[in-house]
C-alpha positions as CSV (number, residue, x, y, z in Angstrom):
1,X,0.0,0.0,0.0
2,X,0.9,3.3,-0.5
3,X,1.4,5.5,2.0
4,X,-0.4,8.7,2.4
5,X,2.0,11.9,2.2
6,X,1.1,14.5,5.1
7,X,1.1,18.1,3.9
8,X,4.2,19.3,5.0
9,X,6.1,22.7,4.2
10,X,8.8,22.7,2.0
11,X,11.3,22.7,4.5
12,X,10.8,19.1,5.3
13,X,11.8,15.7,4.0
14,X,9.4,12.7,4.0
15,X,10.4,8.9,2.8
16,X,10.7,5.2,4.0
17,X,13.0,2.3,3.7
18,X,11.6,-0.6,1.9
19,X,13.2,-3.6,2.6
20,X,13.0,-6.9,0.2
21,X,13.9,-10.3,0.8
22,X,15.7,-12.6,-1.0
23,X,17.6,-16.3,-1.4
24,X,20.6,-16.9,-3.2
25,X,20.9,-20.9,-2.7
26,X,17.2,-21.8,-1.9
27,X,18.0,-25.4,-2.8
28,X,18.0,-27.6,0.0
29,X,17.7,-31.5,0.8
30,X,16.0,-33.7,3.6
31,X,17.5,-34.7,6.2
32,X,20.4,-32.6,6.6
33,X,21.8,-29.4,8.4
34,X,21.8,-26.4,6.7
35,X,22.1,-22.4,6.6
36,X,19.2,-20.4,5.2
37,X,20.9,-17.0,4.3
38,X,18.1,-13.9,3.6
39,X,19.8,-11.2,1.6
40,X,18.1,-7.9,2.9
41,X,17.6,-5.1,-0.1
42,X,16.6,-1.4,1.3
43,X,15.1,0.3,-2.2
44,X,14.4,3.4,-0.2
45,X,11.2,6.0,-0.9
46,X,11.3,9.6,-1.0
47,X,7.6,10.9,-1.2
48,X,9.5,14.7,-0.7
49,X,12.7,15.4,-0.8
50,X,15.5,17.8,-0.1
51,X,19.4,17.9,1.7
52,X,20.8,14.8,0.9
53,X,21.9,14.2,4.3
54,X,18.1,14.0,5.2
55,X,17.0,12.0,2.5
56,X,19.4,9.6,3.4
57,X,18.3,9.4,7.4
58,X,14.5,9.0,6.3
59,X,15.4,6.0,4.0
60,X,17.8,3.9,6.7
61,X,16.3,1.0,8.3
62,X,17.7,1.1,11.8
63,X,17.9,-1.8,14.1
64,X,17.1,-4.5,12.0
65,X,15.7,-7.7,13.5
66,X,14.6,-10.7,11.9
67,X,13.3,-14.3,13.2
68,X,11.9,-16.9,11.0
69,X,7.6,-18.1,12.6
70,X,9.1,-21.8,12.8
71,X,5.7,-22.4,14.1
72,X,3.7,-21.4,10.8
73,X,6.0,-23.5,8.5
74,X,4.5,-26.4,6.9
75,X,7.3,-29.1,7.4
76,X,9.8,-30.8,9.8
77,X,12.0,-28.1,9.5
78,X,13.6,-27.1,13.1
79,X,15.4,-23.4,13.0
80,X,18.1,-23.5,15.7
81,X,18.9,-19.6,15.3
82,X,16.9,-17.2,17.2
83,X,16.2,-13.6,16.1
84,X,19.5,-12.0,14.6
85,X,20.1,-8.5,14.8
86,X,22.2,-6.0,12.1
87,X,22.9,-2.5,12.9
88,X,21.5,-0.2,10.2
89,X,21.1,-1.1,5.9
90,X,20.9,2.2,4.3
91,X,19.4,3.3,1.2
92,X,20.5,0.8,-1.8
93,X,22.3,-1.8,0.8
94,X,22.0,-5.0,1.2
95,X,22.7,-7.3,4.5
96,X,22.7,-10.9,5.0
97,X,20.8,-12.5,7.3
98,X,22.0,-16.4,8.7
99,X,19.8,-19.1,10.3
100,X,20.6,-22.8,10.5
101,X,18.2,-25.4,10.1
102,X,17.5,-28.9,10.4
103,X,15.4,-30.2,8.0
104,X,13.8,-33.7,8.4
105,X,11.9,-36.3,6.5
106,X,10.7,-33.0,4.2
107,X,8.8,-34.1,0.9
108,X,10.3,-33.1,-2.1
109,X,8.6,-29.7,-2.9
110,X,9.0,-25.6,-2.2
111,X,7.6,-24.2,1.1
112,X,7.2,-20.6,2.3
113,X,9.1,-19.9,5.3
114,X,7.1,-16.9,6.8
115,X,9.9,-14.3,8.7
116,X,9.6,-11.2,11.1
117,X,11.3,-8.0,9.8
118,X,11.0,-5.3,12.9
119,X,13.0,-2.2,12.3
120,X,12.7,1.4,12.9
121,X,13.3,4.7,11.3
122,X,12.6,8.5,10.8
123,X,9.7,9.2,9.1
124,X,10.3,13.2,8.6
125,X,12.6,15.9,9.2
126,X,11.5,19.6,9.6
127,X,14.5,21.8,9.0
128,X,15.5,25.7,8.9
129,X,18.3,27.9,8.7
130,X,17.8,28.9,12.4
131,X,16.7,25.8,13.9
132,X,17.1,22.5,15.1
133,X,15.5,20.0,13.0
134,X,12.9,18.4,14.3
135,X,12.6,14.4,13.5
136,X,9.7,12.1,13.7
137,X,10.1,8.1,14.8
138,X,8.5,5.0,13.2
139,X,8.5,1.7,14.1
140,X,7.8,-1.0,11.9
141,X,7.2,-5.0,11.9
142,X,6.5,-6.7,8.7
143,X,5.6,-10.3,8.0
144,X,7.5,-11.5,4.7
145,X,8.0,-14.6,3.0
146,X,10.8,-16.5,1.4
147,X,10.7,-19.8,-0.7
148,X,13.3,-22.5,0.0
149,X,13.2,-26.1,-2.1
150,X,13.3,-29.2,-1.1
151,X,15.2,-31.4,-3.8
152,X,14.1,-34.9,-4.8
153,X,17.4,-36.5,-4.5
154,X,19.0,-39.7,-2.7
155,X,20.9,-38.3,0.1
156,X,23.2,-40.6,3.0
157,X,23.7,-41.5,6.0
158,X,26.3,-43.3,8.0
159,X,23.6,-44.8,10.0
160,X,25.7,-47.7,12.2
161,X,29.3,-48.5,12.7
162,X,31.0,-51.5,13.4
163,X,34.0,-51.9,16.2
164,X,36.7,-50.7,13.6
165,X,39.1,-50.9,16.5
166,X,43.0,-52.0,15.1
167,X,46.6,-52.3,16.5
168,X,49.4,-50.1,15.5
169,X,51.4,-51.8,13.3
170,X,48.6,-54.1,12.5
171,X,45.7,-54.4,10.0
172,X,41.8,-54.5,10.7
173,X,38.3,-53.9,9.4
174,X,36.3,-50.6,8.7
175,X,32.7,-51.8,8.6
176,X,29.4,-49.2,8.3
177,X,26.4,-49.0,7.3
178,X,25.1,-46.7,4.9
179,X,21.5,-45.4,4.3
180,X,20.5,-43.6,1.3
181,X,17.9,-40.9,3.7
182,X,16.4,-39.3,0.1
183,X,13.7,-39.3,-1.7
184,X,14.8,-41.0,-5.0
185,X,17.3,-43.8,-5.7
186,X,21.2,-43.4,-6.3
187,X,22.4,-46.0,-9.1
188,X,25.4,-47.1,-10.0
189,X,26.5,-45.7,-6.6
190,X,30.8,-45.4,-6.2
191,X,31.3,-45.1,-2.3
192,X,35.0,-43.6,-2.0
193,X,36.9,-43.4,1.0
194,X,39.7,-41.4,2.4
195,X,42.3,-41.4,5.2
196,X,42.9,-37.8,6.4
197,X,46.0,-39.5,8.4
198,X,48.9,-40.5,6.9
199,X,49.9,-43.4,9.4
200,X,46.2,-44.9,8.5
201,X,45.9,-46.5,5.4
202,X,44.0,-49.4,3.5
203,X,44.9,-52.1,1.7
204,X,47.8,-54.1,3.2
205,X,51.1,-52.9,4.8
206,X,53.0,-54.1,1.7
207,X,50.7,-52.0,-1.1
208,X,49.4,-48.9,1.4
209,X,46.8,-46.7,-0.1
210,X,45.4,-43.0,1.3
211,X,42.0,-43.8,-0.7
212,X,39.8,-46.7,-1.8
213,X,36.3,-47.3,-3.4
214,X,33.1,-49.5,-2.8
215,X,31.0,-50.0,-5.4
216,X,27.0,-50.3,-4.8
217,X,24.4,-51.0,-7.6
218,X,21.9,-49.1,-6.2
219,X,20.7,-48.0,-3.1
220,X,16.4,-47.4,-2.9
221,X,14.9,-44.6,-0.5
222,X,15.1,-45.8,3.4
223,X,17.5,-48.7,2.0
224,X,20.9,-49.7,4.0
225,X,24.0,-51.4,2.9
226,X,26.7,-53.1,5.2
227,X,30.2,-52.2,3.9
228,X,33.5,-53.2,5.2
229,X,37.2,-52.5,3.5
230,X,40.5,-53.6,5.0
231,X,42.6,-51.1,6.8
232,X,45.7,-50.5,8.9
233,X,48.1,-48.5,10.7
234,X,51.8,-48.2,10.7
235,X,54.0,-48.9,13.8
236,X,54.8,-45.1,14.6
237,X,51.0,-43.6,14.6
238,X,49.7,-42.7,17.9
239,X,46.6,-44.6,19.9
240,X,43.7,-42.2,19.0
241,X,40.8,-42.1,17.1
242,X,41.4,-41.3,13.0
243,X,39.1,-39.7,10.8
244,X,37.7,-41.9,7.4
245,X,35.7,-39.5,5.1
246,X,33.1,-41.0,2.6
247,X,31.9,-39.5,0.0
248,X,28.8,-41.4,-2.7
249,X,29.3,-40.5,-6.4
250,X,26.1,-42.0,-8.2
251,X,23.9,-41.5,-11.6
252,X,20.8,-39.3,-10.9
253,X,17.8,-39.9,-13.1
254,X,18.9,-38.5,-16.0
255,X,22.1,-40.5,-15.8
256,X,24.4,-37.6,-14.9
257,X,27.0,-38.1,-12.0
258,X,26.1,-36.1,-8.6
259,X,28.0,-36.1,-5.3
260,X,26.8,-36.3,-1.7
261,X,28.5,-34.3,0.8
262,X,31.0,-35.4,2.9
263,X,29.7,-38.0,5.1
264,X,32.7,-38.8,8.5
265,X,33.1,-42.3,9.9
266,X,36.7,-43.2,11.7
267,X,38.8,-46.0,12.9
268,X,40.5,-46.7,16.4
269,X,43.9,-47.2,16.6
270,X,45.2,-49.2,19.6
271,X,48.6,-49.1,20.7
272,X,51.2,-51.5,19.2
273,X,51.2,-55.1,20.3
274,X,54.3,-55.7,22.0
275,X,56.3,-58.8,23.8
276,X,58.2,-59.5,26.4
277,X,61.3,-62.2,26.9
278,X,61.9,-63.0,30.5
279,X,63.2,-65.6,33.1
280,X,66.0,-66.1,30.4
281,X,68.0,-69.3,31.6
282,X,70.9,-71.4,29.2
283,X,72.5,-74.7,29.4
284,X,75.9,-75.8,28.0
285,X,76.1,-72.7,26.0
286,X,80.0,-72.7,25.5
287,X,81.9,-72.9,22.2
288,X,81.7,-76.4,20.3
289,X,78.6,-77.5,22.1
290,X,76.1,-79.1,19.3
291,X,72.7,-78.5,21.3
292,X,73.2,-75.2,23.2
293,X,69.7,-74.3,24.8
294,X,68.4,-71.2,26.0
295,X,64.5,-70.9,27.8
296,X,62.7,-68.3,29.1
297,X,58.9,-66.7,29.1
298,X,57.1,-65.1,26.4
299,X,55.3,-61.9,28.3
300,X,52.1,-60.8,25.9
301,X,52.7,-56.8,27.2
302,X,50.5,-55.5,24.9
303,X,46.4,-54.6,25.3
304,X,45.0,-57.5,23.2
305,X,44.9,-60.8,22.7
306,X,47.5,-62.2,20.4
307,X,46.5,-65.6,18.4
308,X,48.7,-68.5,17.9
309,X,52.2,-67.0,19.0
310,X,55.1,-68.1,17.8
311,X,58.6,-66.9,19.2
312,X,62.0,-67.5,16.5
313,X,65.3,-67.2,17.6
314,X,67.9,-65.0,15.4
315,X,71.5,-65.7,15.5
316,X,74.3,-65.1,13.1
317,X,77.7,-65.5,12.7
318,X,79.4,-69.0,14.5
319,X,75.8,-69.9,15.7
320,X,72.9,-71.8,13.8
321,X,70.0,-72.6,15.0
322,X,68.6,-76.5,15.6
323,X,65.3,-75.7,17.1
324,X,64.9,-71.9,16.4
325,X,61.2,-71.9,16.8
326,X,58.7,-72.4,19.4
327,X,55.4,-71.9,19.8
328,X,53.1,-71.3,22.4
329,X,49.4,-70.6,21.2
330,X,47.2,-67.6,22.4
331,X,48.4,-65.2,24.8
332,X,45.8,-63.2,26.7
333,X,47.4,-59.5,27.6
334,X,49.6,-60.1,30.5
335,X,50.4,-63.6,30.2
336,X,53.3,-65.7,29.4
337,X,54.5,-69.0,28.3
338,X,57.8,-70.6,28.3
339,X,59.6,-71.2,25.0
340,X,62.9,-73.0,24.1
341,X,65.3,-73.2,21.7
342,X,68.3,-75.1,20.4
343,X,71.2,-74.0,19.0
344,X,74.6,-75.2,17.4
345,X,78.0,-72.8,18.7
346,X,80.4,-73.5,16.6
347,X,84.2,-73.8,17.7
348,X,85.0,-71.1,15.5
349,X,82.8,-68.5,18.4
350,X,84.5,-66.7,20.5
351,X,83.5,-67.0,24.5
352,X,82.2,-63.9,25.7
353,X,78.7,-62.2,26.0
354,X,76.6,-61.9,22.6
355,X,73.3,-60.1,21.7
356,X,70.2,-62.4,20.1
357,X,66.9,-61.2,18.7
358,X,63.9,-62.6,19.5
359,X,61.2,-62.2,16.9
360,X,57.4,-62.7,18.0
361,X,54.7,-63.5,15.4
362,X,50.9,-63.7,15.8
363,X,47.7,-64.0,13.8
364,X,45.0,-60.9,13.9
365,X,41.3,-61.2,14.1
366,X,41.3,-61.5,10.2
367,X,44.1,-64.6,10.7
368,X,46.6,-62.8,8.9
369,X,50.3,-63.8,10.2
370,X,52.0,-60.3,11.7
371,X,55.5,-59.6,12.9
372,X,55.6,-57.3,16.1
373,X,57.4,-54.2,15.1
374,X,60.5,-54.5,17.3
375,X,62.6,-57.5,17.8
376,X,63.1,-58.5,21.8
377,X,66.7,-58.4,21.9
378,X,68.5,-60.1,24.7
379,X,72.4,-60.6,26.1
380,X,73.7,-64.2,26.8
381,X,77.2,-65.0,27.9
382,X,79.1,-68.3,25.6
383,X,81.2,-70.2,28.1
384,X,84.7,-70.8,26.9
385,X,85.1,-74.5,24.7
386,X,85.0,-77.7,27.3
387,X,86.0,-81.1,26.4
388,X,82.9,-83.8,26.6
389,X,85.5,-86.3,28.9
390,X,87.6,-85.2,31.7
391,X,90.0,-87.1,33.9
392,X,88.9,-87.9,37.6
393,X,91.7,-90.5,38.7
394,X,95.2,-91.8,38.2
395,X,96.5,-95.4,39.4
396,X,99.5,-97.3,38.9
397,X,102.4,-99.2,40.8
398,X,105.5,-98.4,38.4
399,X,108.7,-98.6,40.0
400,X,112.3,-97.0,38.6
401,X,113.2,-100.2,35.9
402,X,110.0,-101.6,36.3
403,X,106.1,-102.1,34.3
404,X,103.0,-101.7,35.3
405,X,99.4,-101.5,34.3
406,X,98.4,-97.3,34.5
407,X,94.5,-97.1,34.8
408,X,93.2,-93.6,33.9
409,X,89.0,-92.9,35.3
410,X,87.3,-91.0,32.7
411,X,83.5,-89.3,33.1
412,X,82.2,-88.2,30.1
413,X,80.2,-85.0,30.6
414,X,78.0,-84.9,27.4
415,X,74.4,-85.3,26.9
416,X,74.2,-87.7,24.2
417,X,75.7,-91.2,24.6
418,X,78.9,-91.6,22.2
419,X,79.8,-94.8,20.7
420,X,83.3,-96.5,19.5
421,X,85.1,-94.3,22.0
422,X,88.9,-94.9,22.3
423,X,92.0,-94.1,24.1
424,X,95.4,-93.1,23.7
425,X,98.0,-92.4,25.8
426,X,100.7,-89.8,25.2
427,X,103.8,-90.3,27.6
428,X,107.7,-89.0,27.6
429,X,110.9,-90.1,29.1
430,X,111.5,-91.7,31.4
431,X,108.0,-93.4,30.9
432,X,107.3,-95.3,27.7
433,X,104.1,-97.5,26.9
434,X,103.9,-100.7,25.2
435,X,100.5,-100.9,24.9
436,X,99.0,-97.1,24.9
437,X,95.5,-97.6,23.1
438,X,92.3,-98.6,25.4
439,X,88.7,-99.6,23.5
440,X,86.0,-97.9,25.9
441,X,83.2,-98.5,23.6
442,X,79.2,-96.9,24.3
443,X,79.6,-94.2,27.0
444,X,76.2,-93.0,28.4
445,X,76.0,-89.1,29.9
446,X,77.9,-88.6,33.3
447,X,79.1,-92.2,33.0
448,X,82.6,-92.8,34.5
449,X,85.0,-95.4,32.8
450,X,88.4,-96.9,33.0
451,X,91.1,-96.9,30.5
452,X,94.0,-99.4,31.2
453,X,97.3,-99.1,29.6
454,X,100.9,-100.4,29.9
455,X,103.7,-98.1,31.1
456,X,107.8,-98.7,32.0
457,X,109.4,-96.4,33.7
458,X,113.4,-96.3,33.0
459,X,115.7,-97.2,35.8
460,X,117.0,-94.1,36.3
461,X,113.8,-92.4,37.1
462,X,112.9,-90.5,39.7
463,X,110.2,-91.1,42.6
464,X,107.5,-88.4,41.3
465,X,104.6,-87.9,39.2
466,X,105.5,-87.4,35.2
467,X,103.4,-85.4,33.2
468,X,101.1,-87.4,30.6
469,X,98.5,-87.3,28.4
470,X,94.6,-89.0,27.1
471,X,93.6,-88.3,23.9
472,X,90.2,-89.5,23.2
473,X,88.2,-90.3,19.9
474,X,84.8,-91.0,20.2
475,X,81.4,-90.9,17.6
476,X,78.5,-88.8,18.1
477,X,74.8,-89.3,17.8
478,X,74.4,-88.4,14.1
479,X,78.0,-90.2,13.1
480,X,80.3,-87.4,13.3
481,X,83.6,-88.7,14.8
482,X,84.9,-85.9,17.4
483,X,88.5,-86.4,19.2
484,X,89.0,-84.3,22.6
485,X,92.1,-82.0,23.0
486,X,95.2,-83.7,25.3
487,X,93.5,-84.6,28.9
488,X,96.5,-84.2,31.0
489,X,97.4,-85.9,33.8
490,X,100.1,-87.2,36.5
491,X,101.3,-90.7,36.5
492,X,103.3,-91.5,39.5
493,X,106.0,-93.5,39.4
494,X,106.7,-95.2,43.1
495,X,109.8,-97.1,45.2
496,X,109.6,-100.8,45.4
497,X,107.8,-102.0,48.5
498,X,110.8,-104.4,49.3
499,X,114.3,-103.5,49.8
500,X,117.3,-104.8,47.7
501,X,117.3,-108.6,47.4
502,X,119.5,-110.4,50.6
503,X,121.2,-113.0,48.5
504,X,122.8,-111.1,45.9
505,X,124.5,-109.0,48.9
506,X,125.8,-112.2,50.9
507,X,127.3,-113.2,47.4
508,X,128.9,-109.6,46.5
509,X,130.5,-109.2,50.1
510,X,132.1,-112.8,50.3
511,X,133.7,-112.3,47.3
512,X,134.7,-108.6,48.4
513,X,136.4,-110.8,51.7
514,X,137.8,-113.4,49.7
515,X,139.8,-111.1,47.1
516,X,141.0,-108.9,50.0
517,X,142.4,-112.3,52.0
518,X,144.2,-113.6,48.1
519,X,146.0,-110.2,48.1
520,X,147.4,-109.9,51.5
521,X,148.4,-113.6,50.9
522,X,151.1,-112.7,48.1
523,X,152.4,-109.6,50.0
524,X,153.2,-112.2,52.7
């Protein structure tokens, strides 16, 4: 309506603002969030004019205020902004005003959303050379209208989500469930996914990649599809939750390719499995041994439950493994198992303390095998070389110019019995052996035996213990014959237990008496 002009004189200036309302993007879809923005338009009226500087006061709309009447509009459609307030929009200005809404299971279709405008602003102003001017006040609250449109459009939803809980360093499943929330149906529907982290990837550690796509046929209104897609996490990312975005590329009715918005879903990441090696403990690890062992307990220190563990010993160099392997099943988080291992040290290795790794393998909830990121390394001492038979006792009755038999007591301190085992003996002057070989045959562990050889000793010899040696040659287990360094050892040579014999003395000093009386004889 117009509105009627008073009479005034000419000294005064009468107008209005006159605001208009408008939508740039009126296109909207159901069941999503969204901001309604109402451009503002003052096309001021001047109905008399005169100074500019009044003209322009009568046409300003001053404390603007507008609220959308959620109450009068015909659909779920919530408005979660209250009244918003601008300053002033004078003549030929525009201002934007922002609302968010929530629209729900809206039909496709354009609705009137009925709005508030209150504002205020001076009607006239009565001016003179000699005078104040004099201004007079209007307030105003209009009821206007803008259309919005609701598009007929599949639109989605991730609607459910499975556990998608993984293990640094380990691989899982992302599983959701998406719902196409629209009103018509997406064909030939490409779901793509993205990692937004670049220590969470899919795929398998060995061919990592940042994106990957589903593909679904079609997807009707209020229809939901289960998806899952492998995905992991390297060994360095830190426990937290990680961020997947989705977005569904599909073939509207007219068979041209539309996008949905971004849709969010994510992934846990756990922190790393990781084991433990304790109660360490070795037996006859020393150079040469053939079956050095080492045990100890596998420690599961990690959150989850690792499946069908298996522990491998690493070694290098002079040492190879004969067992390297052992394993021990499941291992709930905190508990351990013992393992044990066997390995061959070679004579070559030198004694001394020696780092070996440890490496701990597992299946995952998909039963794929998996390494744990870190080796358990651990320090072990080798013992210095020790020969399998030692000597534990010496007995003999040699004289000076006499024989005897020498029986040498051997224990043989292996763990395996050892077959055709022989004896030598190594001796020096005065000492000499006329039969130095002994035939010992089977031996069994920590058995003790007797060698028995021959031995003169010189006339001239002393009463003492001569220095001697046992060499012995023996064949192992798996045929190998082995021959142990010189085992020394003391054989004590002894005085007669009788004194010199009494006839041969009689015999020596008669004849001593006899050749003394012949001689004095002839000097008579």
């Amino acid at each position: 309506m117009t509105p009627a002009v008073p009479v005034l004189a000419d000294d005064s200036v009468y107008g209005e603002p006159d605001l208009s309302l408008s939508v740039a993007d009126d296109t909207f879809r159901a069941s999503e969030t969204a901001t309604l923005s109402i451009d503002v338009t003052n096309d001021g009226q001047i109905y008399q004019g005169g100074p500019a500087k009044y003209e322009q006061q009568v046409q300003t709309a001053r404390n603007v205020q507008m609220k959308i009447l959620e109450d009068r509009i015909d659909a779920p459609i919530d408005v979660k902004t209250g009244t918003v307030a601008i300053g002033s929009i004078p003549e030929a200005s525009t201002a934007p005003f922002e609302f968010a809404l929530e629209l729900g299971q809206v039909q496709p279709g354009t609705y009137r959303i009925p709005v508030e405008v209150s504002y205020k602003h001076v009607r006239a102003v009565t001016y003179s050379d000699t005078e104040q001017p004099e201004y007079v006040w209007l307030e105003n609250d209009e009821r206007k209208y803008v259309t919005i449109r609701v598009e007929d459009r599949p639109q989605f939803e991730v609607v459910s989500e499975g556990s998608n809980s993984l293990f640094a360093g380990d691989t899982g499943t992302l599983s959701f469930s998406l719902k196409n929330t629209g009103t018509r149906e997406a064909r030939a529907a490409s779901v793509r996914l993205s990692s937004k982290a670049p220590e969470v990837f899919f795929g398998n550690p060995s061919n990592q990649q940042r994106t990957t796509s589903l593909y679904v046929p079609s997807l009707a209104p209020g229809e939901t599809t289960n998806l899952s897609v492998q995905v992991g996490a390297t060994g360095d990312v830190s426990p937290g939750e990680y961020p997947i975005e989705t977005v569904v590329a599909y073939q509207n009715q007219n068979d041209v390719t539309e996008r949905s918005d971004a849709l969010t879903t994510g992934v846990t990441v756990r922190p790393e499995r990781t084991f433990a090696i304790d109660d360490l403990r070795t037996q006859n690890f020393r150079v040469g041994e053939s079956e050095a062992r080492i045990t100890g307990d596998v420690v599961n220190a990690g959150e989850g439950v690792a499946r069908n563990v298996v522990v491998r010993l690493r070694t290098n160099g002079p040492m190879t493994p004969t067992n390297g392997e052992s394993a021990v099943g499941d291992l709930e988080p905190g508990e351990s198992k013992r393992v044990s291992f066997t390995t061959a040290i070679s004579e070559d290795a030198q004694p001394g303390t020696n780092s070996f790794a440890f490496t701990v393998e597992y299946e995952n909830a998909e039963g794929d095998v998996r390494t744990a990121g870190n080796p358990v390394r651990k320090s072990i001492s080798i013992g210095e070389e020790r020969d399998p038979f030692r000597v534990v006792g010496v007995n003999t009755s040699v004289t000076p110019g006499g024989t005897a038999d020498l029986r040498v007591r051997l224990q043989y301190l292996g763990d395996d019995p050892v077959s055709a085992t022989n004896a030598k003996l190594f001796v020096s002057d005065p000492l000499s052996s006329s039969d130095d070989g002994a035939y010992l045959g089977t031996v069994e562990p920590n058995e003790t035996t007797t060698a028995t050889f021959r031995v003169s000793a010189a006339s001239g010899a002393l009463v003492k213990s001569y220095a001697a040696s046992v060499e012995v040659r023996y064949d192992e287990p798996d045929g190998d014959t082995k021959f142990t360094d010189g085992l020394s050892l003391g054989v004590p040579v002894s005085e007669s237990e009788s004194g010199p014999p009494v006839l041969p003395i009689a015999v020596v000093v008669g004849l001593v008496v006899l050749g003394a009386g012949a001689y004095l004889y002839r000097r008579r």
